[in-house]
C-alpha positions in Angstrom: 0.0 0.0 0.0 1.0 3.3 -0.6 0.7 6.4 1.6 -1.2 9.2 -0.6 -1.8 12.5 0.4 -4.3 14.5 -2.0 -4.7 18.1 -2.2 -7.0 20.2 -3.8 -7.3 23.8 -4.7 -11.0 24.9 -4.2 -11.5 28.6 -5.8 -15.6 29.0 -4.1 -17.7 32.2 -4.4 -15.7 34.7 -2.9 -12.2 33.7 -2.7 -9.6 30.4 -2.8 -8.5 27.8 -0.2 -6.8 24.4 -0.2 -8.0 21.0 1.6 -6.0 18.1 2.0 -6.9 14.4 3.0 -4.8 11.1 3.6 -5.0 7.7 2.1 -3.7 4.2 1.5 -3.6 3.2 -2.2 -2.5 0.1 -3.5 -1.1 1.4 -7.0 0.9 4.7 -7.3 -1.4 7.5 -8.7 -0.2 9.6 -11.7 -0.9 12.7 -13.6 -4.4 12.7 -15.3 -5.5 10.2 -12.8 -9.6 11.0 -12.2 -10.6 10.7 -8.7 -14.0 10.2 -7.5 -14.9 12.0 -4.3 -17.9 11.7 -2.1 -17.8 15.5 -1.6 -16.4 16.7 -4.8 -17.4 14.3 -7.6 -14.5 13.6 -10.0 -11.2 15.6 -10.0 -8.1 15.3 -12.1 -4.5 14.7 -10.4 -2.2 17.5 -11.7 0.7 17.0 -9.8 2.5 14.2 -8.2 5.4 14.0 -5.9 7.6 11.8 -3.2 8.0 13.1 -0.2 10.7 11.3 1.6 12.4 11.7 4.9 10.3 11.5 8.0 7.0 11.9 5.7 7.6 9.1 3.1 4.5 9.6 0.7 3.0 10.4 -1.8 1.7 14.0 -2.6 -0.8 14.6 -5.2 -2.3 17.9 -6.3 -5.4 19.2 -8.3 -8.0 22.0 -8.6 -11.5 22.3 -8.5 -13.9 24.9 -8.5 -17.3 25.6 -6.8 -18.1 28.9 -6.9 -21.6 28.0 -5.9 -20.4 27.3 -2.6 -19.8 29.6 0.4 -16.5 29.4 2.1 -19.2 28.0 5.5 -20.5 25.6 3.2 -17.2 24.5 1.7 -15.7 24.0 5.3 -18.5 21.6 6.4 -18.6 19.8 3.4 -15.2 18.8 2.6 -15.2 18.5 6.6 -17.7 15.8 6.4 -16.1 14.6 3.8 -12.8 13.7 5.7 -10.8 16.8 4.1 -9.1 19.3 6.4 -8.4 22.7 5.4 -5.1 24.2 5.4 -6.5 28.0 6.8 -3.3 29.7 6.0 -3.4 28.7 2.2 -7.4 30.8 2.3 -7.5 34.1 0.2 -10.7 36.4 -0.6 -10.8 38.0 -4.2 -10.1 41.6 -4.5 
């Protein structure tokens, strides 16, 4: 099994934040990969890379946006979900 963490780039009604969730895979993901998610439907990997050292995984990137959704309603959501979100990576438009 391999140690996965995937990251997403949410740009929602008013602004931009990131949310990031662990998993055990048992095949290494790759660029273009499609996810299915509970919370967000399908996504595409953009970005993969080892993170060795102490951390020894897997880090995988991608974008999605839901500009439908309040930055509340984005929280609980991807909350519920099993996503955390990294606060200091959140950033209102101008």
């Amino acid at each position: 099994m391999f140690r996965v963490e995937f990251a997403v780039h949410m740009k929602y009604d008013k602004g931009e934040t990131s949310f990031a969730r662990e998993e055990k895979l048992p095949f290494v993901p790759f660029i273009g990969m499609d996810v299915l998610d509970d919370c967000l439907g399908q996504f595409e990997i953009k970005h993969v890379a080892w993170a060795g050292g102490d951390c020894k995984m897997l880090l995988c990137q991608s974008n999605v946006k839901r500009k439908e959704w309040t930055i509340r309603e984005a929280c609980k959501s991807m909350k519920k979900a099993g996503w955390t979100e990294d606060k200091e990576s959140r950033q209102m438009d101008e």
